[in-house]
C-alpha positions in Angstrom: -21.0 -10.4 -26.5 -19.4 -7.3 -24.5 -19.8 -5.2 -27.5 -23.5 -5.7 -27.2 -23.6 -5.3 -23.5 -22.0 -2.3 -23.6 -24.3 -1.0 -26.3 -27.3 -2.2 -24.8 -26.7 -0.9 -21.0 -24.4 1.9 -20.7 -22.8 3.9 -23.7 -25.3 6.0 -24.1 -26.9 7.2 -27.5 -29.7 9.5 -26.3 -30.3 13.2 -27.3 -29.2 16.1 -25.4 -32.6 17.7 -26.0 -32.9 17.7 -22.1 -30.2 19.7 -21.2 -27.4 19.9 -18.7 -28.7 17.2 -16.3 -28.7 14.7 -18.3 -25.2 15.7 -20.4 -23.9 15.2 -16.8 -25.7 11.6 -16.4 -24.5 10.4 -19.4 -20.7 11.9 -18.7 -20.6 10.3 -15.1 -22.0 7.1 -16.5 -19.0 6.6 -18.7 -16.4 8.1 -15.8 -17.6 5.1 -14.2 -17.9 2.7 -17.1 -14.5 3.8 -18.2 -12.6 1.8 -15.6 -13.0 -2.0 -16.9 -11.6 -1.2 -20.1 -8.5 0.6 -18.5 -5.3 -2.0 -17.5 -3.3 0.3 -14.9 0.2 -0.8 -13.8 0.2 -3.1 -10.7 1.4 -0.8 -8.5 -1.4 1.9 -9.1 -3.3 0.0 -6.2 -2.3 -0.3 -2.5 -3.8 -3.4 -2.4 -6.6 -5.9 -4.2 -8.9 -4.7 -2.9 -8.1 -0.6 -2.3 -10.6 1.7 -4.1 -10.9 2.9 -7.5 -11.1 6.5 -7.3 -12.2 9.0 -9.6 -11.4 12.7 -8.5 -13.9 15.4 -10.1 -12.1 18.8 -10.2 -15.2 21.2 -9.3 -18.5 20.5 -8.9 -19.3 20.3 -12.9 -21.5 16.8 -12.6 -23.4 17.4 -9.7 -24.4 14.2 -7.8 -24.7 12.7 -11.0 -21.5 11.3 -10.4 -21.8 10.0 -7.1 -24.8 8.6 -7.8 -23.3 6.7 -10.9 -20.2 5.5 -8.9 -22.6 4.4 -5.6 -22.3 0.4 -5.2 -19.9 -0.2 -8.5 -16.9 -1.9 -8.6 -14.3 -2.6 -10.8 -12.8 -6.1 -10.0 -12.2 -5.8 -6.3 -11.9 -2.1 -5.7 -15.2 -0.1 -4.6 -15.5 3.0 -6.9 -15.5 5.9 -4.5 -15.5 9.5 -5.7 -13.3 13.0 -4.5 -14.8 16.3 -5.1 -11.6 17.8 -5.1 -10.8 21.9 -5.7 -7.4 21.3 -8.0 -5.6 18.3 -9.4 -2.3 17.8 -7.1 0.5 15.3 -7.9 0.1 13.9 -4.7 -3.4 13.2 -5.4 -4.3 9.5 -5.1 -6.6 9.1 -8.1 -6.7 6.6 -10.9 -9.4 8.8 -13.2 -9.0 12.5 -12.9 -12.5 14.6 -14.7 -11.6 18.4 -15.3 -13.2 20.9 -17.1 -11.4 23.5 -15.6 -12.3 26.0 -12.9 -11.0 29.6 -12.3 -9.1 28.3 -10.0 -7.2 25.9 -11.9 -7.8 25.6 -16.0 -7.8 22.1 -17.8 -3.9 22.3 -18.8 -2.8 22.8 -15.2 -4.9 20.0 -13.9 -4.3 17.6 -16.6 -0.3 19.2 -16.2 -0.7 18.1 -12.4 -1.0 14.1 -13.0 1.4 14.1 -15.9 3.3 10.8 -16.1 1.4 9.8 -13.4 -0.8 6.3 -14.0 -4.4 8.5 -14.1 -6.4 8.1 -17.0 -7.1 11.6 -17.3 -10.8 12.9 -18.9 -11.8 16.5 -20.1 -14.6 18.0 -21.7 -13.2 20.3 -24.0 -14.5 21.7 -27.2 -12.7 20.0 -30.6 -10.1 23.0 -31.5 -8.0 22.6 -28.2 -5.0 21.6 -28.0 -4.6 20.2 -24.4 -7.0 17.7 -23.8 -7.1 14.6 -21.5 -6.6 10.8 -22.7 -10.2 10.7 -23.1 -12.4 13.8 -24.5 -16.0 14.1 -24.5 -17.2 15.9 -28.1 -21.1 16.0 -28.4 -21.8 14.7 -32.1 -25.4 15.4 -33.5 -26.3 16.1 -30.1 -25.0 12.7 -28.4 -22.4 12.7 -26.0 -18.9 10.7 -27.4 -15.5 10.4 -26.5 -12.2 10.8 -28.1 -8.7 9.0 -27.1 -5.2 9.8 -27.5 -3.7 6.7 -27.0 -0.3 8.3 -26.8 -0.9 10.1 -23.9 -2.4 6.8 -22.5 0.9 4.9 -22.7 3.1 7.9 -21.7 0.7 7.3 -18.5 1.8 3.6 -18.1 -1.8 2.8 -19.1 -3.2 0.2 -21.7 -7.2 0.8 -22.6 -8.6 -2.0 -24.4 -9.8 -2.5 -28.1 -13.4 -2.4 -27.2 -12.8 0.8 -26.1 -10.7 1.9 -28.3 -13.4 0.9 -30.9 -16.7 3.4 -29.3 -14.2 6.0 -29.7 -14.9 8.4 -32.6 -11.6 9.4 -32.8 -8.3 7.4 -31.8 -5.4 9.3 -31.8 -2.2 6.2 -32.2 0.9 5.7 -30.7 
């Protein structure tokens, strides 16, 4: 039954033929959708009910992502969203999205939450070598997603087998 939910509402399989716009829907969509299937360590929350919060290094989604994130929660915890310049350590967020900016490239951003419990998400092309837990790839013109499981555990986080499963590629433990 979740399998088909999650088919039939949000992972998207719709062309790219519009462009930009709605590469950045779909992308925020599953920032978002992400969190359910993500088990973080209990102490990655203050509290029950403290927010969820996905950090956005830059400005590559637009309000795409705010508007995916307004009214959604994940169990207790409102999803908010944090435009943020750079990826810090300090930085209290549970999903980090970098493409990298002049300012501060993919491996220093992803380098900045390292061992941290952030399920870390890039967008980077399918030769790189650094790369965040989750990668989107575009495949016959459809936005997916790619996940290093490693790197998930080295994060003190567990992602599900539903998720695991929409990947197209699952890099193991």
């Amino acid at each position: 039954m979740l399998a088909g939910l999650l088919a039939s509402t949000w992972w998207p399989n719709v062309g790219l033929a519009e462009g930009p716009p709605l590469r950045a829907a779909i992308m925020a969509t599953y920032l978002v959708k992400f969190s359910p299937f993500v088990e973080w360590p209990p102490d990655a929350f203050a509290s029950a009910s403290a927010p969820l919060v996905i950090c956005v290094v830059g400005d590559p989604l637009g309000r795409a992502i705010d508007e995916a994130a307004s009214g959604q929660t994940d169990n207790q915890h409102p999803v908010i969203v944090h435009h943020i310049a750079a990826a810090r350590p300090d930085a209290a967020c549970h999903i980090l999205f970098t493409e990298g900016t002049p300012q501060q490239p993919v491996e220093q951003g992803l380098a900045a939450v390292k061992g941290k419990p952030v399920l870390t998400v890039s967008d980077q092309p399918a030769p790189a070598a650094i790369k965040g837990i989750i990668n989107f790839v575009v495949e016959d013109n459809h936005v997916r997603f790619e996940i290093d499981q490693a790197q998930a555990a080295q994060a003190g986080l567990r992602l599900s087998s539903q998720l695991l499963a929409l990947a197209t590629n699952v890099q193991r433990r």
